[in-house]
C-alpha positions in Angstrom: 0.0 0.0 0.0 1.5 3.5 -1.4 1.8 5.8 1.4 -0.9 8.1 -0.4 -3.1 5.4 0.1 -2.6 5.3 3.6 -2.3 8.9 4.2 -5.8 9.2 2.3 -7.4 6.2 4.5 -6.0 7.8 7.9 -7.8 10.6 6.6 -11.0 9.5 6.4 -10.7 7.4 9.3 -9.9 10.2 11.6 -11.9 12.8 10.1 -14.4 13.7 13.3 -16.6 16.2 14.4 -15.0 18.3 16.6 -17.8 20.9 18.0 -15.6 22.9 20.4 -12.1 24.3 18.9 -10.3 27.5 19.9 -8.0 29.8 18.5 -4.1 29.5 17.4 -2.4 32.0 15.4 -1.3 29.2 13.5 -3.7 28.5 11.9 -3.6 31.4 9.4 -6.0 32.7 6.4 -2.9 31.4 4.0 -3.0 27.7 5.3 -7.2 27.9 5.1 -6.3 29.1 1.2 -4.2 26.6 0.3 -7.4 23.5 2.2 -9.8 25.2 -0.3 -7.9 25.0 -2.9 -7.0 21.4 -2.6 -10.7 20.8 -1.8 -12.2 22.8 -4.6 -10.7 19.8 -6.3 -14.3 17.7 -5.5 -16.0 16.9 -8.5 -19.6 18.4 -9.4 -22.2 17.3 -11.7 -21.5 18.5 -15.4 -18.8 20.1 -14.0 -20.9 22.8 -13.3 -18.9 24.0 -10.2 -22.0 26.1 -8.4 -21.0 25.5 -5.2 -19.3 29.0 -3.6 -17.6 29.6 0.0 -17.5 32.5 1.9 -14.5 32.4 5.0 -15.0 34.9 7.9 -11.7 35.1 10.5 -11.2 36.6 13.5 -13.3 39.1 14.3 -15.8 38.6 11.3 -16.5 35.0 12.5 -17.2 36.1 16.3 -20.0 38.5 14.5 -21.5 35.7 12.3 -22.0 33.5 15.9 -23.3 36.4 17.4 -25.7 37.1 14.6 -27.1 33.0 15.2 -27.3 33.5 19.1 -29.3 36.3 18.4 -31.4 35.0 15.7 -32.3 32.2 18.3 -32.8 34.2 21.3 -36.5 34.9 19.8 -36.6 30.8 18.7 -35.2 29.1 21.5 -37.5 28.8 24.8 -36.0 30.4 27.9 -35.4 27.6 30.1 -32.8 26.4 27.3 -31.1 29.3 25.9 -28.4 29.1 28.0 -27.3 25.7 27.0 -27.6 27.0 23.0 -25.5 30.1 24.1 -22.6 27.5 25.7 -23.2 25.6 22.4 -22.2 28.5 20.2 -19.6 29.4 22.4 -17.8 26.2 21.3 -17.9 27.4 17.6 -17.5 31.6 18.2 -13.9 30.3 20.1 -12.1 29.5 17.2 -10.5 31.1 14.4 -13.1 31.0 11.5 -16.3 30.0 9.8 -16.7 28.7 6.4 -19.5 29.1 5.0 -20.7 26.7 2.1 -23.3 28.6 -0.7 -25.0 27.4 -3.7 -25.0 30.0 -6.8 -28.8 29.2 -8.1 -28.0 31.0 -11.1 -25.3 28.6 -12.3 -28.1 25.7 -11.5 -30.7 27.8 -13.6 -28.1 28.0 -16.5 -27.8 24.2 -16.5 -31.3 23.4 -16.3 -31.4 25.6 -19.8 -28.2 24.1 -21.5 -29.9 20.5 -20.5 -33.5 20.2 -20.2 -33.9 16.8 -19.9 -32.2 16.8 -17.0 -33.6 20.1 -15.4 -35.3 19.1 -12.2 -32.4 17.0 -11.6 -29.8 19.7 -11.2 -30.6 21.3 -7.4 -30.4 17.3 -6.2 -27.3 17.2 -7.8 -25.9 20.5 -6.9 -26.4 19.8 -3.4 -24.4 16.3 -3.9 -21.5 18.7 -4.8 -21.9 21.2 -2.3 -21.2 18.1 0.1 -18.6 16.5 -1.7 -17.2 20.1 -1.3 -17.1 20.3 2.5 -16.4 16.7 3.2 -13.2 17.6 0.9 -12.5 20.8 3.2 -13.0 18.6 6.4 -10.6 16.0 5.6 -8.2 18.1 4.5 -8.6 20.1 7.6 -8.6 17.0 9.7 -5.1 15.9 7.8 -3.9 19.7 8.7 -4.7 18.8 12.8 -7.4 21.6 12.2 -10.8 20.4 14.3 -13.7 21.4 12.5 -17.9 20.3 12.1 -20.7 21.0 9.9 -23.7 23.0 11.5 -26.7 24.4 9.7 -28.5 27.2 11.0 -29.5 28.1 7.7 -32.5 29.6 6.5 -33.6 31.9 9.5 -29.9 33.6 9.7 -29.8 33.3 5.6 -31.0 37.4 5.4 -28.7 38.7 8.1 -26.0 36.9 6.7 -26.6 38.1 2.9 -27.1 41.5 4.5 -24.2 41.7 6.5 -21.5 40.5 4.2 -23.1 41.7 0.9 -23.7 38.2 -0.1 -25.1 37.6 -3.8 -28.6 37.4 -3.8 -29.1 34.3 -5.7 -26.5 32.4 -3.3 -28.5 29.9 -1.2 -26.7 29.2 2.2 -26.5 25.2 2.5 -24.0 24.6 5.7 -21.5 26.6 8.2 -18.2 24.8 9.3 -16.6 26.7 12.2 -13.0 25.9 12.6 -9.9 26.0 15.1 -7.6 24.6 17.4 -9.5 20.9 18.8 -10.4 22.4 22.5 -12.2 18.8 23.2 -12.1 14.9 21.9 -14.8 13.3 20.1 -16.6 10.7 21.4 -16.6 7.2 20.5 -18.2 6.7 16.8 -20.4 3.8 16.8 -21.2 2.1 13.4 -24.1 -0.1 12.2 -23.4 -3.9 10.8 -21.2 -3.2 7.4 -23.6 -6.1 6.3 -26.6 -4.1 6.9 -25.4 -1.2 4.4 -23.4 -3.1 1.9 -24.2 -5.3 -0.3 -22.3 -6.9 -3.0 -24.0 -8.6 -6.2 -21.2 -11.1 -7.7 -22.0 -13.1 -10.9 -19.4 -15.3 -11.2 -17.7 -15.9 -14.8 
């Protein structure tokens, strides 16, 4: 086994979420740059590359977790606030956000260059869109960067847009805050490989 090969399995295999991280000035906007653009290597259908990510750092990322904590303050019943507030806090700790956007123009100009496949293109941009940030997380992972997916999209989606000038036909599909790991994932349970794979065999 090449030690690609095994650099790529380790990879995958260690690839976690990590839901609390915290800052190090190591890890700088030019080491992010050079994740995405390994990652941005993740194929899409037709190639038609509509997936687009938006990085806030520093003290742009503190503002986008304050912007959720107060978009839930009115969503959130009292008696559990707090515990959403220490949740966030895990994320607002460390040293930047990604966030992962669709460009439904670029869908909209498929569905016209390729009819027959029209109401098949949003399924299969979202396929790419998380192809995309499983791509980032690994390589993040491989970097010793902790990192998770979190979705608070749509109900922060207009604050968001408004706050960073975000193009209007860019629909926000996922958030991955990133940092330092500042805690160690639990134990990942799977269920029966038998139960999920199958193999159909005709024998020659």
């Amino acid at each position: 086994m090449s030690a690609t090969t095994t650099n790529l399995k380790e990879a995958i295999i260690n690839r976690r979420s990590i839901r609390k991280v915290k800052k190090n000035e190591n890890i700088t906007k030019e080491r992010i740059n050079e994740v995405l653009k390994t990652a941005l290597h993740a194929p899409t259908s037709f190639n038609m590359q509509s997936g687009r990510v938006v990085v806030v750092m520093n003290d742009e990322h503190e503002k986008f977790w304050d912007i959720v904590k107060e978009t839930l303050r009115s969503r959130v019943p009292e008696e559990s606030f707090a515990a959403t507030v220490e949740r966030l806090q895990g994320f607002r700790d460390g040293v930047g956000t990604i966030l992962f956007f669709e460009n439904q123009e670029t869908i909209k100009q498929m569905q016209e260059k390729a009819p027959s496949y029209k109401e098949q293109f949003p399924y299969w941009s979202h396929q790419g869109n998380a192809m995309l940030q499983y791509a980032i997380w690994m390589t993040l992972s491989a970097e010793g960067i902790g990192s998770s997916i979190q979705h608070y999209n749509p109900i922060i989606d207009e604050e968001v847009k408004k706050t960073w000038d975000i193009p209007g036909e860019w629909s926000l599909i996922a958030q991955m805050p990133f940092g330092e790991p500042n805690e160690q994932p639990g134990e990942k349970t799977f269920l029966p490989f038998e139960d999920i794979v199958k193999f159909i065999n005709t024998k020659i």
